[in-house]
VOBATOR-150032 format. One record per residue: x, y, z of N, C-alpha, C in turn; residue in one letter; residue number from 1. Coordinates in steps of 0.1 Angstrom, whole numbers. Atoms other than C-alpha are relative to their C-alpha. Layout:
SITE  n.east  n.north   n.up  ca.east  ca.north  ca.up  c.east  c.north   c.up  residu  num
SITE       X        Y      Z        X         Y      Z       X        Y      Z       A  NUM
...
***
This chain:
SITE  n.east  n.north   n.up  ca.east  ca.north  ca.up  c.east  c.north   c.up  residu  num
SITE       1       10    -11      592       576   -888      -5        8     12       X    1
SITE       6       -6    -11      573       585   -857      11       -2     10       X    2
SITE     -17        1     -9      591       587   -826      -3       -9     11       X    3
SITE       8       14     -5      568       559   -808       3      -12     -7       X    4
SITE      -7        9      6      578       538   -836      12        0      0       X    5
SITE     -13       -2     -2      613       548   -837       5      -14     17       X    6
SITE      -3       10    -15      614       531   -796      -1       -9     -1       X    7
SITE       2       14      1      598       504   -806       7      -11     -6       X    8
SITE      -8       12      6      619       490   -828      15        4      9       X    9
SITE      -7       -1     -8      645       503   -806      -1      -12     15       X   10
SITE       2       15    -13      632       477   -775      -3       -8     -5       X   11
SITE      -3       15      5      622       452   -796      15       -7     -5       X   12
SITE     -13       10      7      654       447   -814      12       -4     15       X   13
SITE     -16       -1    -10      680       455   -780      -6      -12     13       X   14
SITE       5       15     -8      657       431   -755      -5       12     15       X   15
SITE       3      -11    -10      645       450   -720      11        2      5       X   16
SITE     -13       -3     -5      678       458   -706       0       14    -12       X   17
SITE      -7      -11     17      684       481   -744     -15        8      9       X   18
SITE      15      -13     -3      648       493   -735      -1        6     10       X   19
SITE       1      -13    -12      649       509   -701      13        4     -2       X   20
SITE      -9      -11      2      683       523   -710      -5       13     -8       X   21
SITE       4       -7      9      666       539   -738     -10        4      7       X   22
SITE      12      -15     -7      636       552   -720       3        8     10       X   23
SITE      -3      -12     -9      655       565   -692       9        7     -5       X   24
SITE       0       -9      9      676       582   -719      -1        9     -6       X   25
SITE      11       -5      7      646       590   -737       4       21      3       X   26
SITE       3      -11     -2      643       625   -721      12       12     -3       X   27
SITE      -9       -8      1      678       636   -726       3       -4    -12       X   28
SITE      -1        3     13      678       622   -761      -8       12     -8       X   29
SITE      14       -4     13      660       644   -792      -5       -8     -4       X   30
SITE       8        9     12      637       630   -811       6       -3    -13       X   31
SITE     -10        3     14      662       630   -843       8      -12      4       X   32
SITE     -11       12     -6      685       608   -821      -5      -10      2       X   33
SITE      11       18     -4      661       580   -812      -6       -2     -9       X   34
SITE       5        1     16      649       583   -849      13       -6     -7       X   35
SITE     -15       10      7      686       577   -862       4      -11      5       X   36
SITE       2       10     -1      689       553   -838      -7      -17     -1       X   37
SITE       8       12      8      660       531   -849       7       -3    -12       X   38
SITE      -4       10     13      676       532   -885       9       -2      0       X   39
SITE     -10        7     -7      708       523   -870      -2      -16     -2       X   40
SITE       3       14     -4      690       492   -859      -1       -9    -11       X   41
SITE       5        6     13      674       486   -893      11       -3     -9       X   42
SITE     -14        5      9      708       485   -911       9       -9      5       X   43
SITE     -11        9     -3      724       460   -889       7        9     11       X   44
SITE      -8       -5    -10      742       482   -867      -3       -5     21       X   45
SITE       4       11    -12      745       459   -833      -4       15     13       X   46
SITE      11       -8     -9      724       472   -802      14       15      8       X   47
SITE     -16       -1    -11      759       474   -781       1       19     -6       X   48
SITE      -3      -12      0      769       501   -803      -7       14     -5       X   49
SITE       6       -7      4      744       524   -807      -3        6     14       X   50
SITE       7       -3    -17      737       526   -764      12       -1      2       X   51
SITE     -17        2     -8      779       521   -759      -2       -7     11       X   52
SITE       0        7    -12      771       496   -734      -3      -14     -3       X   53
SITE       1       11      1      775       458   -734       2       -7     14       X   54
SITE       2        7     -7      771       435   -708       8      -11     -2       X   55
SITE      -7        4     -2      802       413   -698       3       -8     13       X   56
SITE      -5        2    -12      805       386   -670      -6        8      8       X   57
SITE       7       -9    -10      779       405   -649       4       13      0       X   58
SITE      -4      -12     -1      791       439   -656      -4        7    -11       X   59
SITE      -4       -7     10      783       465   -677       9       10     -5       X   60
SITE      -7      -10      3      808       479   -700      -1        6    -12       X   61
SITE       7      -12     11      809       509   -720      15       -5    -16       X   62
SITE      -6        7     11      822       501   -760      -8       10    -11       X   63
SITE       3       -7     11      822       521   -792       5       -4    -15       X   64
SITE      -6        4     13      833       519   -826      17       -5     -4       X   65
SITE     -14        3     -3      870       517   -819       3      -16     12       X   66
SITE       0        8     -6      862       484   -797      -3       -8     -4       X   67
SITE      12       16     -2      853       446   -800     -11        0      7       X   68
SITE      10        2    -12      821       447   -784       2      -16      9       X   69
SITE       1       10     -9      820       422   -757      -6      -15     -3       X   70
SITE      10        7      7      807       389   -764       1      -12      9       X   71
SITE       7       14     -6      791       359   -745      15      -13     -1       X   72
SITE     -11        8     -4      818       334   -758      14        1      3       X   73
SITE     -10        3    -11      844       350   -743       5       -2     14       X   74
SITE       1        2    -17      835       346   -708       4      -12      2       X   75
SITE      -6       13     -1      850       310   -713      10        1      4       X   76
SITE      -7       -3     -5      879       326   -709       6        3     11       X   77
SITE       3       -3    -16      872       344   -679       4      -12      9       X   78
SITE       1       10     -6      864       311   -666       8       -8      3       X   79
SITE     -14        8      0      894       292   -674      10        7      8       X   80
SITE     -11       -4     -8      917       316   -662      -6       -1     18       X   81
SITE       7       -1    -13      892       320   -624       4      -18      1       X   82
SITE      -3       14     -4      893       281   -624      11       -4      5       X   83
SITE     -11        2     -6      929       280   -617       6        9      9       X   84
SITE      -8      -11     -6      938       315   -600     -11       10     10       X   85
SITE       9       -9     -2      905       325   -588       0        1     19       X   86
SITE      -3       -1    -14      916       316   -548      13        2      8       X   87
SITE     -15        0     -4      951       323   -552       2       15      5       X   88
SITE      -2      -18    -10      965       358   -532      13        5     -8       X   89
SITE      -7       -5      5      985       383   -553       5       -4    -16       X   90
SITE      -5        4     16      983       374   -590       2       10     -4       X   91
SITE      -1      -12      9      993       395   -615      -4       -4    -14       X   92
SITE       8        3     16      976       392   -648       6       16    -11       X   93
SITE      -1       -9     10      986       405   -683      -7       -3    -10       X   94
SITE      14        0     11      956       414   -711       9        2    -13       X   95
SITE      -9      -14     15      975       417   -747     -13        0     -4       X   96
SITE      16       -5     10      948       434   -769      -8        2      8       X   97
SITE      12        3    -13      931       444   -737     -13        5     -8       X   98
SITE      10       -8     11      902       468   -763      -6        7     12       X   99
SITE       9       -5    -14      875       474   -733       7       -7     10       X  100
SITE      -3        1    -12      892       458   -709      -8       -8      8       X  101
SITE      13        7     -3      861       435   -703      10      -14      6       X  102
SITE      -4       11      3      888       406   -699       4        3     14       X  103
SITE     -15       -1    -13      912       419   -673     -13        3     13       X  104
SITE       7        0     -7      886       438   -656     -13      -10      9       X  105
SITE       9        7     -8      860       411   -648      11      -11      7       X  106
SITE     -10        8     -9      893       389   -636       4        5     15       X  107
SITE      -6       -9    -15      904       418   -610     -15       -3      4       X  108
SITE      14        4     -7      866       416   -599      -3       -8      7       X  109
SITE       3       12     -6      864       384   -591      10       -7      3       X  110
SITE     -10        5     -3      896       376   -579       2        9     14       X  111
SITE       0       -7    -11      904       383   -541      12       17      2       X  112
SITE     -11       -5     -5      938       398   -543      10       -1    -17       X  113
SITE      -8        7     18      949       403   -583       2       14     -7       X  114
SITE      -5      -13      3      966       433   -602       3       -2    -14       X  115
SITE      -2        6     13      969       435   -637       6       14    -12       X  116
SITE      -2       -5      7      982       454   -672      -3       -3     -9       X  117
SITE      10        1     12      959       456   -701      11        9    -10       X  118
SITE      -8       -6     11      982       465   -733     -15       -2    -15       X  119
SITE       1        3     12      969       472   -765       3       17     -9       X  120
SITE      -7      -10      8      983       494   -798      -8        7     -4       X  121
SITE       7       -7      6      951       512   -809      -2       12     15       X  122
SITE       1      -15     -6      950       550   -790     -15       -2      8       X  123
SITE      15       -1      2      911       550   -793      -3      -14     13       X  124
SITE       7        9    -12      906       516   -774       5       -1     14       X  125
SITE      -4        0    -11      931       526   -746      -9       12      5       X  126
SITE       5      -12    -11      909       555   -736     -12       -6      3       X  127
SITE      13       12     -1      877       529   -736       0       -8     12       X  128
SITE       0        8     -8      895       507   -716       3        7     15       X  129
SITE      -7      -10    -14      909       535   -690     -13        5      5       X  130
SITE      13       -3     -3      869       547   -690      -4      -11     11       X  131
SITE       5       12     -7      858       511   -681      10       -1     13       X  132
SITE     -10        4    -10      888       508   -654      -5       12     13       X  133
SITE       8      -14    -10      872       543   -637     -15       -5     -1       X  134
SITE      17        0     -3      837       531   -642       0       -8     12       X  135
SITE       2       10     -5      842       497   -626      11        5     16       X  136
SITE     -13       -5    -14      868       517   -595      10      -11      1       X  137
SITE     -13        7     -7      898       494   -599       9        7     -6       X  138
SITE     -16       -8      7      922       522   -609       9       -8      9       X  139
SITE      -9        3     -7      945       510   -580       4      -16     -7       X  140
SITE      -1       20      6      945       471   -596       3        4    -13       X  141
SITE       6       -4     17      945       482   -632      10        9     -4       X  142
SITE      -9      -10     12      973       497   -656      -2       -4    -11       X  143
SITE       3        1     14      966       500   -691      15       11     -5       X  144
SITE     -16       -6     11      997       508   -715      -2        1    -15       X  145
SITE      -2        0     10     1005       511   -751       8      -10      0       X  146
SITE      -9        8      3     1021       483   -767     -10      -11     -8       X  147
SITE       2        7      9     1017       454   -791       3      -13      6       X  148
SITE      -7       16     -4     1017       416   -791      14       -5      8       X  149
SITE     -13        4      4     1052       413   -799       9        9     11       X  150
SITE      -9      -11     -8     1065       445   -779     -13        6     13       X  151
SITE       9       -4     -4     1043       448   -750      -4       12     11       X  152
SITE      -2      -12    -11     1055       475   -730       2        0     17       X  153
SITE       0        1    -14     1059       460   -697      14       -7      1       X  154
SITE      -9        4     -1     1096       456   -696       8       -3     11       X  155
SITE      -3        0    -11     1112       440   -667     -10       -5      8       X  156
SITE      12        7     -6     1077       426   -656       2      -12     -2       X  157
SITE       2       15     -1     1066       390   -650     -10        0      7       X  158
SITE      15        2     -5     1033       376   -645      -3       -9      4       X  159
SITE       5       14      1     1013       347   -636      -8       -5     -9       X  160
SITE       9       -3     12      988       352   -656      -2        4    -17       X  161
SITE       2       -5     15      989       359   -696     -14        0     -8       X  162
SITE       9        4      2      956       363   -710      -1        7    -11       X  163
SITE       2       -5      9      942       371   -745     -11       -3    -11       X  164
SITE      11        6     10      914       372   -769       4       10    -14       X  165
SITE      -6       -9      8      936       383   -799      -4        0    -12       X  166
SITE       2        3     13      927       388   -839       4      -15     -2       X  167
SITE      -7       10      9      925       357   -853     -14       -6    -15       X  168
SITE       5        3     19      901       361   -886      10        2    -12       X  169
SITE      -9       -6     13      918       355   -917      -9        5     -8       X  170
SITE       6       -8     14      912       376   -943      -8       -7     -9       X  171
SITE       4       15      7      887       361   -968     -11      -11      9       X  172
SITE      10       12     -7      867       342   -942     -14        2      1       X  173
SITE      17       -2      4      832       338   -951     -12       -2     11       X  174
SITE       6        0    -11      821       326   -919      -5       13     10       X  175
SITE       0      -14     -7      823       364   -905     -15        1      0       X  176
SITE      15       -9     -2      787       379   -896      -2       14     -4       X  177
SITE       4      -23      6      773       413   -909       4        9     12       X  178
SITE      -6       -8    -10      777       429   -873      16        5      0       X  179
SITE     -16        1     -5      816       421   -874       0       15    -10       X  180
SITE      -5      -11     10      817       453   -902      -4        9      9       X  181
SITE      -2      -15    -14      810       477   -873      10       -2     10       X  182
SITE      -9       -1    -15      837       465   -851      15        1     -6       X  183
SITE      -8       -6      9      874       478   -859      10      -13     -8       X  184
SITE      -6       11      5      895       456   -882      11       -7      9       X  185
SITE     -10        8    -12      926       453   -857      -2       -8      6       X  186
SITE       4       11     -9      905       433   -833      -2      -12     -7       X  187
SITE       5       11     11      892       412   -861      10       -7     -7       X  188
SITE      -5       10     12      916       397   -888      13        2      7       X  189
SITE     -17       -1     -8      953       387   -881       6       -8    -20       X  190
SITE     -10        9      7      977       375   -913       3      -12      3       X  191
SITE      -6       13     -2      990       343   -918     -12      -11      3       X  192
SITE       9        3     -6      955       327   -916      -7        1     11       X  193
SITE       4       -1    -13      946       340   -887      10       -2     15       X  194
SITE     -14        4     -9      978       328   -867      10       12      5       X  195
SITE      -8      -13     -6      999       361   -867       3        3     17       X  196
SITE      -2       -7    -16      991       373   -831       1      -16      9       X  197
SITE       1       13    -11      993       340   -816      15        0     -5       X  198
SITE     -16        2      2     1032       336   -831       2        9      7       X  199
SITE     -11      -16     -9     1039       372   -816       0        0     16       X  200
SITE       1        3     -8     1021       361   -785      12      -11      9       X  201
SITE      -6       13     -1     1041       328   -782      16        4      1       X  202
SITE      -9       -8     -1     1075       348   -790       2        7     14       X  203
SITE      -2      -11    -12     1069       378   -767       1       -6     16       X  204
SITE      -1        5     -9     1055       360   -737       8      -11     12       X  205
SITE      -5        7     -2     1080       335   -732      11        9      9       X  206
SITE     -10      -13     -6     1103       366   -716     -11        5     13       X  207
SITE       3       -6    -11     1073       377   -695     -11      -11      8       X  208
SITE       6        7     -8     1056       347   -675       8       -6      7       X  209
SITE      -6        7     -5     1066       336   -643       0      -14      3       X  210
SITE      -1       20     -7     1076       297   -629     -12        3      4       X  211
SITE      12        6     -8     1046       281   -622     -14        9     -9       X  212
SITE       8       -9      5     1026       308   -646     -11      -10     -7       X  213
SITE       5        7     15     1002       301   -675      -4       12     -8       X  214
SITE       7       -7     10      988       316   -707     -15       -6     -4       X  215
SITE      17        3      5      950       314   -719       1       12    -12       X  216
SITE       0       -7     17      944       323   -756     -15       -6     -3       X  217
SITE      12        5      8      909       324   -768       4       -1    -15       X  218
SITE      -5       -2      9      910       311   -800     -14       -8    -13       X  219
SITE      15        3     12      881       306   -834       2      -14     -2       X  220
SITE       4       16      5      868       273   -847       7       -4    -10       X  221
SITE      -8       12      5      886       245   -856      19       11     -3       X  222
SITE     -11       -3     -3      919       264   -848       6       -6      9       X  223
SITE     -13        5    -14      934       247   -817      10       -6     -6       X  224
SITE     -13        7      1      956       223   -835      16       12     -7       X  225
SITE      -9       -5      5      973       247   -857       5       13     12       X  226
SITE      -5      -11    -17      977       275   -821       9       -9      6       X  227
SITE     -10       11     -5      988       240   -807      18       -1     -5       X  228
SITE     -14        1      6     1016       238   -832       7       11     -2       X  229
SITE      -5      -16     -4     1024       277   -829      13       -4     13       X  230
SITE      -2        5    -11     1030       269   -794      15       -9      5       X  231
SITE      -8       13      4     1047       237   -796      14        3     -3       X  232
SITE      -8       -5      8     1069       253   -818      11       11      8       X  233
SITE      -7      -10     -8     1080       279   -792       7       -6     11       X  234
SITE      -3        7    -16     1086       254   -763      -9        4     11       X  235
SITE       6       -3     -7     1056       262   -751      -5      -23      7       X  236
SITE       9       13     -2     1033       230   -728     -14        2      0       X  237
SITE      14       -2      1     1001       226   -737      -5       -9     10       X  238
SITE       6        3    -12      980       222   -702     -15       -6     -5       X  239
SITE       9        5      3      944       219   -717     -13       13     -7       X  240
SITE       5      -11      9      914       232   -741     -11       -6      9       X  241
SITE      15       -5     -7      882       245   -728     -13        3     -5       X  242
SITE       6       -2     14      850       247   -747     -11        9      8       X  243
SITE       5       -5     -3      825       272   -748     -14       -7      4       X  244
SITE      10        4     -2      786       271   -741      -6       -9    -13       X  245
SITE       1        8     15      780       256   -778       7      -12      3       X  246
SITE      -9       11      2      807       230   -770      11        1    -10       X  247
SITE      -9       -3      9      831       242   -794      12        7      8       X  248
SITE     -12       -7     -8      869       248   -781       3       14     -2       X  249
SITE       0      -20      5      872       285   -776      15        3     10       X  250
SITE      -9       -9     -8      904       288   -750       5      -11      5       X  251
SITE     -17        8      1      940       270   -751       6        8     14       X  252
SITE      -7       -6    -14      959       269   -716      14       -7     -4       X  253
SITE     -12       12      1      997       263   -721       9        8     12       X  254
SITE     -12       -8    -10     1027       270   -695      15       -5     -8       X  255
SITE     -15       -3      4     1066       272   -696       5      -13     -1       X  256
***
């Protein structure tokens, strides 16, 4: 493969954004490396992770193989949570499964006065997310922890905010896309049809949201009823579902 061809299918496949990364790059790249990365491309391997950079809610953040890459319909999220807290002073927001941190961070962003702790149990995506938290300068707003759904490491805390875009593929599910086999399983599949992290969520959180709080749970197609009845089941109240740009419900708001 040439190394003019190599680019080419390099900017054709990633769109112009992929392409002036890659030519300004270019120079500090070999020619072996912008050759592997074209057959990168050709095997499916998504743009995101071949440049470690995806585009989030106006921001770019950096994402590798130990990450979810970023994705378009979770900025619905985003959205839902800003719609209710986006003018209020002194929130506190908590990310479980923060991965990049694409979730918390674009919230501190665009929120005047909002401080937050991004948890999640994979090593690898907390150093991802602690990068993105120094790229974007909100160390002072921004703590990232270890901890899990169920045990989330912020003991003695209380929030307003709970926010999460947690595993919820079940195993077996045919709907998945080729990409998803480059992104790490943790983020992806959950037991129990896909419901696992939303019971642990539902559990744990009930100890860390303050009066007057809420939770926002992105959550896959044709799930809400059964998250609903998760929920329900906890003594949670379901406030309202939110649908993405497709029209399909992507993110359940319940409080105490």
């Amino acid at each position: 493969m040439e190394i003019n061809q190599a680019l080419e299918i390099l900017s054709n496949a990633g769109g112009p954004h992929a392409a002036r990364i890659i030519v300004n790059r270019y120079d500090r790249m070999s020619r072996l490396s912008v050759m592997r990365a074209a057959r990168q491309l050709r095997h499916g391997v998504p743009v995101a992770k071949i440049i470690h950079e995806k585009w989030f809610y106006g921001l770019p953040f950096y994402t590798n193989r130990h990450t979810l890459d970023p994705r378009p319909d979770t900025e619905t999220l985003v959205e839902s949570v800003l719609r209710d807290w986006k003018d209020k002073q002194d929130v506190q927001i908590l990310d479980l499964g923060t991965g990049t941190g694409c979730i918390l961070i674009s919230l501190i962003c665009n929120m005047s006065h909002a401080s937050g702790v991004g948890v999640d149990v994979s090593r690898a995506a907390l150093r991802v997310a602690k990068k993105n938290v120094k790229n974007m300068t909100v160390c002072s707003s921004v703590r990232i922890e270890r901890g899990t759904f169920e045990h989330p490491n912020v003991y003695g805390e209380k929030f307003d905010v709970i926010v999460s875009n947690p595993p919820y593929v079940a195993r077996g599910d045919k709907r998945v896309n080729s990409a998803a086999q480059f992104d790490p399983e943790i983020a992806l599949y959950a037991e129990n049809n896909g419901l696992r992290a939303y019971e642990q969520i539902a559990r744990s959180a009930y100890f860390l949201l303050k009066s007057g709080g809420r939770i926002y749970l992105e959550i896959g197609a044709g799930m809400s009823r059964a998250v609903k009845n998760v929920f329900n089941a906890f003594g949670w109240k379901f406030v309202r579902a939110d649908k993405d740009l497709s029209g399909k419900i992507r993110t359940l708001v319940f409080s105490l």
